[in-house]
Kinemage of the C-alpha trace (Angstrom):
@kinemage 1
@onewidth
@group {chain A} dominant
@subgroup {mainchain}
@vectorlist {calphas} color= white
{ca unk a 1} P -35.531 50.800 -21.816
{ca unk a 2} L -34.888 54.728 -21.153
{ca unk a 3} L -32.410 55.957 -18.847
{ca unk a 4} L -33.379 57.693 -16.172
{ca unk a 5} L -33.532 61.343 -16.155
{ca unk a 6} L -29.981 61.708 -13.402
{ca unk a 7} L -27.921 58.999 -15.998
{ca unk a 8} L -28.982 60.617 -18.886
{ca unk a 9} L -27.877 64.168 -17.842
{ca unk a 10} L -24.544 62.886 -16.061
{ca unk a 11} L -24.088 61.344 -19.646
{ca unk a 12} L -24.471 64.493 -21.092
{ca unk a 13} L -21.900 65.858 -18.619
{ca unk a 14} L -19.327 63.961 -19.492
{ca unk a 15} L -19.904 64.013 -23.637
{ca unk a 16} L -19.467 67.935 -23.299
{ca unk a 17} L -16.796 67.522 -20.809
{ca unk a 18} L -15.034 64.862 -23.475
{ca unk a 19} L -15.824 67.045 -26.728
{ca unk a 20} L -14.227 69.918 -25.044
{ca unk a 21} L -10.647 68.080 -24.045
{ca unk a 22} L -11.028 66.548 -27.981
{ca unk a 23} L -11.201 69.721 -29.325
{ca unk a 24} L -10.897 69.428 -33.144
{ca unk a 25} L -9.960 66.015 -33.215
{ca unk a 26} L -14.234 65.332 -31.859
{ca unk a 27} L -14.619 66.389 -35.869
{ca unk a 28} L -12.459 64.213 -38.027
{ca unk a 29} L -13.390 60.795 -36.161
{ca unk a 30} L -16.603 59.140 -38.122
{ca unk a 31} L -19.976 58.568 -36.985
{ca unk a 32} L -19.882 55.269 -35.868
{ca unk a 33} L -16.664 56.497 -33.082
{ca unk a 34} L -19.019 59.294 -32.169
{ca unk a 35} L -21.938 56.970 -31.477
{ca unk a 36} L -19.098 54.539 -29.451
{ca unk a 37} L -18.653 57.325 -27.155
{ca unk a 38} L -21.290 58.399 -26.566
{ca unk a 39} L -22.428 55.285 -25.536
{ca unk a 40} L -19.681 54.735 -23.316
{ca unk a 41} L -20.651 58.107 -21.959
{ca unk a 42} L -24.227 56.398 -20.887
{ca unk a 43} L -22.605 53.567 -19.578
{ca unk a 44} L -19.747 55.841 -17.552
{ca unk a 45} L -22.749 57.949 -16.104
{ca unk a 46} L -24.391 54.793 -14.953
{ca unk a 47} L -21.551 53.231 -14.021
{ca unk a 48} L -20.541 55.881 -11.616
{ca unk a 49} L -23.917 56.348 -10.057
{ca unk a 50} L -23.836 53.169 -9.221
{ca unk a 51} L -20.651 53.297 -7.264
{ca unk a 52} L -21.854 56.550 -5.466
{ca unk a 53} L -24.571 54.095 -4.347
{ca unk a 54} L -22.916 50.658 -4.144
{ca unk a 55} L -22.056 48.709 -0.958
{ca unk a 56} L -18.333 48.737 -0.575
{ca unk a 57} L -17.768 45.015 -0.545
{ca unk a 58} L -15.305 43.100 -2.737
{ca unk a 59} L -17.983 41.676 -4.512
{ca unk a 60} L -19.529 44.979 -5.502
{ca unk a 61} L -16.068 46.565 -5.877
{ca unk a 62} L -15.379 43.305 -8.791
{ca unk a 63} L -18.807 43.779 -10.236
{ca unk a 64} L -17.916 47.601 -10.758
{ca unk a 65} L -14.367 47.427 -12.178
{ca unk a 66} L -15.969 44.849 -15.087
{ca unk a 67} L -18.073 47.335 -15.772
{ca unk a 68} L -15.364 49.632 -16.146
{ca unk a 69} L -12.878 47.155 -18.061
{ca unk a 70} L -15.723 46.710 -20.505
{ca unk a 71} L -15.953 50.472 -20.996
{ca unk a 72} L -12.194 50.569 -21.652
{ca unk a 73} L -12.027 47.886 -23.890
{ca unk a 74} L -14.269 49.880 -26.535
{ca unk a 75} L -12.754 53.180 -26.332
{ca unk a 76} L -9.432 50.979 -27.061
{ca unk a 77} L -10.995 49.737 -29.875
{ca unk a 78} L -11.984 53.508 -31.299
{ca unk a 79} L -8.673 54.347 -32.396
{ca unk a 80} L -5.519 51.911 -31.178
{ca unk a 81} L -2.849 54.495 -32.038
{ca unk a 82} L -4.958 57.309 -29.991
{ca unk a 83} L -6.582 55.147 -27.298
{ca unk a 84} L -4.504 56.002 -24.532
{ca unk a 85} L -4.796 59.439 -24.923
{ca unk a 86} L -8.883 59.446 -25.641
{ca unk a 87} L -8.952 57.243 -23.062
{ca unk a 88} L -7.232 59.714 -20.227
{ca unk a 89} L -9.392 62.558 -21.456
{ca unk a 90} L -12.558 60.036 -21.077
{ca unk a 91} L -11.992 59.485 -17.580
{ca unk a 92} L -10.282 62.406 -17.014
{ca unk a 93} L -14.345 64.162 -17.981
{ca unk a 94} L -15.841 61.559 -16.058
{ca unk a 95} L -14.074 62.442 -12.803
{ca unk a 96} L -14.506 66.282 -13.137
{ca unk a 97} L -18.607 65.121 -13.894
{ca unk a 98} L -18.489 62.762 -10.603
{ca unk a 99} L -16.297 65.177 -8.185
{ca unk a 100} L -18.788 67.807 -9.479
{ca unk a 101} L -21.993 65.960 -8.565
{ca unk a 102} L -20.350 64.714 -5.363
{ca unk a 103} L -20.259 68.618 -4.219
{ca unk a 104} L -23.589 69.248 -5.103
{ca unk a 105} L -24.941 66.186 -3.520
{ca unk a 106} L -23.052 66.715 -0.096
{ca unk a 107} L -24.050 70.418 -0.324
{ca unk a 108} L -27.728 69.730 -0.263
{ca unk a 109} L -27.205 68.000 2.654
């Protein structure tokens, strides 16, 4: 199944927005780490637009932080020794993506 066009381009947000805070050290992890985040890229991007669109029930609010564990858990698995810091730059490129999108959402209003 293809993404849609918004997930795939918020995806692509935050991959350039996680390469940049990697700086060099995007070049010595392997192919297979690559392809790891850049899937949890696609599954940050869709993650997040669903929470811009989600109820704000518990039940919703459990469903989404699952989502989110599960997108932890592999990044932990990328590189143990380095996780927490890949990990704080992941998120850390997934907010500036979602604050970003937030603005230009609220100023088409």
């Amino acid at each position: 199944m293809t993404r849609p066009r918004i997930t795939r381009d918020v995806a692509l947000r935050i991959l350039t927005g996680v390469r940049e805070r990697l700086g060099d050290a995007w070049d010595e992890l392997d192919q297979p780490a690559r392809e790891r985040i850049i899937a949890c890229c696609e599954d940050a991007a869709d993650l997040q637009l669903k929470a811009l669109a989600a109820a704000q029930g518990p039940d919703e609010q459990l469903r989404l932080l699952r989502e989110k564990a599960q997108i932890q858990a592999q990044l932990h698995n990328l590189a143990a020794a380095g996780a927490l810091r890949l990990t704080t730059m992941f998120w850390d490129a997934v907010r500036g993506v979602v604050n970003g999108a937030v603005a230009i959402a609220f100023a088409a209003l």
